[in-house]
matplotlib code that plots the C-alpha trace (Angstrom):
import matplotlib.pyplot as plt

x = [98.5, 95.7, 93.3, 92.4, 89.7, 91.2, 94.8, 92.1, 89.7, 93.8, 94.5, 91.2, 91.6, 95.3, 94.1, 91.1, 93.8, 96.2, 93.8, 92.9, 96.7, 97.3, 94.4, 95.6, 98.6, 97.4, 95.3, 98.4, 100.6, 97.6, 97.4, 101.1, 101.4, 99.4, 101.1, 104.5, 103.8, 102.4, 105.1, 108.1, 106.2, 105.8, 109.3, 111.3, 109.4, 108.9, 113.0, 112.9, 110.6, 112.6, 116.0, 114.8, 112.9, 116.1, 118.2, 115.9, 115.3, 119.0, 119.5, 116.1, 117.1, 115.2, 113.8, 111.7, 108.7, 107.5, 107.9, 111.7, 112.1, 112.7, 111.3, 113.5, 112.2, 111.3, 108.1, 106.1, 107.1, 104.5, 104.5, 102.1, 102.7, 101.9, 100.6, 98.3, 94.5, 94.8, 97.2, 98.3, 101.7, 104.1, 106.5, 105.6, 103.2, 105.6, 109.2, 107.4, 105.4, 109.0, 110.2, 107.8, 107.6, 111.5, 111.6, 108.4, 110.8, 113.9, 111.2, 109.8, 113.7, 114.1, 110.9, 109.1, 105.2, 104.3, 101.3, 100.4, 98.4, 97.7, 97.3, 95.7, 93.9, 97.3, 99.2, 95.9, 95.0, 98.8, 98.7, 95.1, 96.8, 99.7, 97.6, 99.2, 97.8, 95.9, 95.0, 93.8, 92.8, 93.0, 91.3, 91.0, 94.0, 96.9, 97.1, 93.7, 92.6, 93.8, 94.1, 96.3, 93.6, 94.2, 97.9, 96.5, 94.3, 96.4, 99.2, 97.1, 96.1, 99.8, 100.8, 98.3, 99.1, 102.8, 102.4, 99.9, 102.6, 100.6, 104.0, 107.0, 108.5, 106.5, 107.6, 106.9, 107.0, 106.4, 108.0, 110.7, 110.1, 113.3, 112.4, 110.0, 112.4, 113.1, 110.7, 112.2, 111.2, 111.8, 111.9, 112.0, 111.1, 108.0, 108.1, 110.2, 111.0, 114.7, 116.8, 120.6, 122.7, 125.9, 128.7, 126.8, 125.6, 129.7, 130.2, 126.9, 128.3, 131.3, 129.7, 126.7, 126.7, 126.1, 122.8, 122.5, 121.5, 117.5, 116.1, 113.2, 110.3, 108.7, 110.7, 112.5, 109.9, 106.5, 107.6, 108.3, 105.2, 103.3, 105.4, 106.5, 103.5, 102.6, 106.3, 104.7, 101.3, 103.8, 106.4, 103.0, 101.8, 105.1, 104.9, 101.6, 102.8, 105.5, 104.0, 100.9, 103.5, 105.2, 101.9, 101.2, 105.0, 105.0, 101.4, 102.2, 105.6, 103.9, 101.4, 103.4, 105.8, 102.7, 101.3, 104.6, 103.7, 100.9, 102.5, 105.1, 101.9, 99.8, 103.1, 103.9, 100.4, 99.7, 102.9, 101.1, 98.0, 99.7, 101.2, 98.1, 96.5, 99.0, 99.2, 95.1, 95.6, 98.1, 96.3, 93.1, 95.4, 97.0, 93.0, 92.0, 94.9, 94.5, 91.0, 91.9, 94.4, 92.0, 89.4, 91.7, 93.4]
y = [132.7, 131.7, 134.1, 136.1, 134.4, 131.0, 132.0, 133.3, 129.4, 127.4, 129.8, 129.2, 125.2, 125.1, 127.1, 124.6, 121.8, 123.7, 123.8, 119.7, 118.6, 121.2, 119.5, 115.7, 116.6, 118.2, 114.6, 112.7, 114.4, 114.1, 110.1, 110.0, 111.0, 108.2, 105.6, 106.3, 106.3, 102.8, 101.7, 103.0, 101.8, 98.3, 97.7, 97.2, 94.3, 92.9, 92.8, 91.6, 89.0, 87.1, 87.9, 85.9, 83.2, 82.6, 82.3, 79.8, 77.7, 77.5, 75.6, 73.8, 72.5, 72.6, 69.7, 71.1, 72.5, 71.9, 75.7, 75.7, 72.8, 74.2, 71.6, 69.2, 70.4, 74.0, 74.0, 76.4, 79.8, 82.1, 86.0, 88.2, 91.6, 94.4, 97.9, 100.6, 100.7, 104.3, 106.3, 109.7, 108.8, 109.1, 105.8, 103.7, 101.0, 100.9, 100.4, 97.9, 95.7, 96.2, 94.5, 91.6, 91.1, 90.5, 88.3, 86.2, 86.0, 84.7, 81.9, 80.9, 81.2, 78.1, 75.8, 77.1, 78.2, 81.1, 82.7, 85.7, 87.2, 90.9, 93.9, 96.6, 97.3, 98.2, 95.0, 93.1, 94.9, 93.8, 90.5, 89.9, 91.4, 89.1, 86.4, 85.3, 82.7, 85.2, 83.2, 85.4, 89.2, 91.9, 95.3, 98.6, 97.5, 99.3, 103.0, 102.4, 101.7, 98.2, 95.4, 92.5, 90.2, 90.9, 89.8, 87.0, 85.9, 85.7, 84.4, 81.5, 80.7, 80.8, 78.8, 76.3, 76.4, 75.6, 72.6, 71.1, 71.7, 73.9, 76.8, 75.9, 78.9, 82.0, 85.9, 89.4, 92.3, 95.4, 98.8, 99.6, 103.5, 104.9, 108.2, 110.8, 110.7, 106.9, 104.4, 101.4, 98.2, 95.5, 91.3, 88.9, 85.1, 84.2, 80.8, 78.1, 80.8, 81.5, 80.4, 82.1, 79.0, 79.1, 80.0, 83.0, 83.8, 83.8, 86.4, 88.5, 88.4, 90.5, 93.7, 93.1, 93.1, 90.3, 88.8, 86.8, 82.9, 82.7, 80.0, 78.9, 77.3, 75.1, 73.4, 75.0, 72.8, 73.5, 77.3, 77.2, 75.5, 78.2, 81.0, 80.3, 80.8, 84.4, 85.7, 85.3, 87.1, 90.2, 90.3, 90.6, 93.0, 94.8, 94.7, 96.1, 99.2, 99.8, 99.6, 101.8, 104.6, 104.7, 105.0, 108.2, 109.5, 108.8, 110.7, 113.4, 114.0, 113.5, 116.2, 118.5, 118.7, 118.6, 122.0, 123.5, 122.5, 123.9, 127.6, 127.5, 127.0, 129.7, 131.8, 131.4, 131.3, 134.6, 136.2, 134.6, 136.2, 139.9, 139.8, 139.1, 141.5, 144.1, 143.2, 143.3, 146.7, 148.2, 146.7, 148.7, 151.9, 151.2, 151.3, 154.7, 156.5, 155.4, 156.2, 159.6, 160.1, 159.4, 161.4, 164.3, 163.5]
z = [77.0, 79.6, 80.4, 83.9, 83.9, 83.8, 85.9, 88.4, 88.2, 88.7, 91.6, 93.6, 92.8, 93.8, 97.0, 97.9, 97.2, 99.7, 102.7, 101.9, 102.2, 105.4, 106.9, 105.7, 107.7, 110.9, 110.9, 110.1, 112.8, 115.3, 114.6, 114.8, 118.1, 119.0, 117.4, 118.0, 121.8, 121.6, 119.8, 121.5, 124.4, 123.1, 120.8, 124.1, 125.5, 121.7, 121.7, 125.2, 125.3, 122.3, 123.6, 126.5, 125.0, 122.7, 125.1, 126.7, 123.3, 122.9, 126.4, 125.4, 122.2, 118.6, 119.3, 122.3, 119.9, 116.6, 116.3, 116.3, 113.9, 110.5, 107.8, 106.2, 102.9, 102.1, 99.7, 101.1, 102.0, 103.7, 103.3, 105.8, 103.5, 105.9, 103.2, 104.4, 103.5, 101.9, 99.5, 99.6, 101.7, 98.9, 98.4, 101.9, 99.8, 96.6, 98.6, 101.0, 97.7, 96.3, 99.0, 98.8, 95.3, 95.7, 98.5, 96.7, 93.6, 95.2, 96.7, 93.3, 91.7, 94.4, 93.3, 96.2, 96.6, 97.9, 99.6, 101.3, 103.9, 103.4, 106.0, 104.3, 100.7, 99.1, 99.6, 98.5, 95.1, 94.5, 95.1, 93.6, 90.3, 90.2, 91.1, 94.4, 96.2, 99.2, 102.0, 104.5, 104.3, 107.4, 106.1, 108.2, 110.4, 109.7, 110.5, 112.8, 116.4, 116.7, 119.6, 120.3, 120.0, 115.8, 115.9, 118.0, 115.4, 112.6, 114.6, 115.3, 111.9, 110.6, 113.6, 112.5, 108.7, 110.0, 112.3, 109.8, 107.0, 104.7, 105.5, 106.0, 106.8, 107.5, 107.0, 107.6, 105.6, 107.3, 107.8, 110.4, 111.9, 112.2, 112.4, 110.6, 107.5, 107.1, 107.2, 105.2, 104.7, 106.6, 106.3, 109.4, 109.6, 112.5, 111.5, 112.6, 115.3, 114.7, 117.5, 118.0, 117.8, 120.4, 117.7, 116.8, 120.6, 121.3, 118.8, 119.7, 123.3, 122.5, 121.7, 123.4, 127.6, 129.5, 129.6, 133.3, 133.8, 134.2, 137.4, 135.1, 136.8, 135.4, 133.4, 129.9, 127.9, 129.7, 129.9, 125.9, 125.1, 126.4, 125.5, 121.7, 120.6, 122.5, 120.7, 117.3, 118.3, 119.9, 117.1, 114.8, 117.2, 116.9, 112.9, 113.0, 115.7, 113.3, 109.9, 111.7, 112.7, 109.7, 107.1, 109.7, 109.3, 105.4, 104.8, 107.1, 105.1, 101.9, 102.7, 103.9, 100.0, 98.7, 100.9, 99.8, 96.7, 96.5, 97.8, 95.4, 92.4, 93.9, 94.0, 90.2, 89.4, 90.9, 89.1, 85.4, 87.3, 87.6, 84.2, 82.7, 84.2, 83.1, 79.6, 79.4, 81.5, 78.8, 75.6, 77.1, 77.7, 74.1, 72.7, 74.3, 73.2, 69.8, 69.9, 71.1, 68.8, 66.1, 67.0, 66.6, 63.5]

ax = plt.figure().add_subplot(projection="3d")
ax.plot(x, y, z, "-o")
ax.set_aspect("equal")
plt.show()
């Protein structure tokens, strides 16, 4: 059994540990705040903005930019794996490396290459141990103050490794907030930007409500020119707002159990405490009687 001594040293660590993960969180829900209110302020336009420029590439035609060409031959696949830069959020980095380490092995099941480009320290430790082909490297992003002129960057250099053939096809890997309990994983193409055929628009229609004709001036082709490539800087732009909210939802969550955790450890570690105590209380008790009782024999 432990002694008072030691019960007392696991009780004053458990403590100090207790006011760290309290103060983790109050930080995490602070930065949360934040983030969600950029994003729920920013998702509606992201789903906007390529509703409408769909339905404008479908009248167009595939043909109208290299960007909505898919290749003829799929040899390059392109991942941009969004992680955070820090632990201590329970399973976000895991479920989300998961995710791409499953997507990167259904490429290379089909004869294809595949290369990344990492958000965040987490998704590039992964990929440097695997030994991933790591093209490009954004650090201090995720789950910080961030502008659009990042997604713009790196939208631009995978827009220029895709009309120069290098990717083929281009995804994302990020994480979808869905609330403060749920913040799975989530997989969508940037490149050639998917385009919702008619067949498929038909049956979309039915549940959906009706989306009116637009009058597009200038023409659909000088209007998509110029607009293709700002979708893929605010869908990356989206990615980033989501993955960003989400870190802050999963470390504030994952603080939190382990606060309680912490509580429930002090709790049992003060019973062992008390019990101790006693016992060394009574054996001392047990000694002077004895000694008294000896003394008068």
């Amino acid at each position: 059994m432990a002694s008072l001594k030691e019960v007392l040293a696991k009780i004053t660590s458990v403590k100090k540990t207790k006011k760290i993960t309290r103060a983790m969180n109050m930080v995490a829900s602070s930065k949360l705040k934040g983030a969600q209110s950029a994003m729920e302020s920013f998702r509606p336009y992201a789903e906007k903005f390529a509703e409408v420029l769909g339905n404008i590439a479908d009248k167009a035609g595939d043909e109208t930019s290299p960007l909505l060409m898919p290749a003829e031959e799929i040899n390059n696949t392109h991942i941009v794996l969004m992680t955070s830069d820090r632990g201590l959020c329970g399973g976000f980095n895991t479920h989300l490396i998961e995710a791409a380490e499953e997507f990167a092995n259904e490429q290379l099941n089909q004869g294809r290459n595949v290369s990344f480009t990492n958000f965040g320290k987490k998704g590039r430790d992964w990929c440097r141990k695997n030994k991933f082909q790591r093209d490009k490297e954004y650090l201090n992003v995720v789950g910080g103050k961030f502008g659009f002129n990042v997604a713009s960057t790196a939208g631009q250099e995978l827009i220029d490794g895709f009309l120069n053939e290098s990717y083929h096809e281009v995804h994302v890997v990020y994480a979808q907030f869905k609330g403060m309990a749920s913040q799975p994983p989530a997989i969508k193409q940037l490149l050639p930007i998917p385009v919702l055929q008619s067949g498929e628009k038909a049956e979309a229609d039915e549940d959906s409500p009706y989306m009116a004709e637009h009058i597009i001036e200038p023409t659909p082709d000088e209007l998509l020119n110029e607009m293709l490539p700002r979708n893929i800087y605010i869908q990356l732009y989206n990615a980033l707002l989501e993955t960003s909210t989400s870190e802050h939802a999963a470390r504030m969550k994952a603080m939190d159990n382990a606060t309680k955790a912490c509580d429930d450890m002090i709790e049992s570690l003060t019973l062992a405490y008390n019990k101790a105590r006693q016992a060394a209380i009574t054996m001392e008790l047990m000694d002077i009687v004895g000694g008294a009782e000896a003394l008068k024999g």
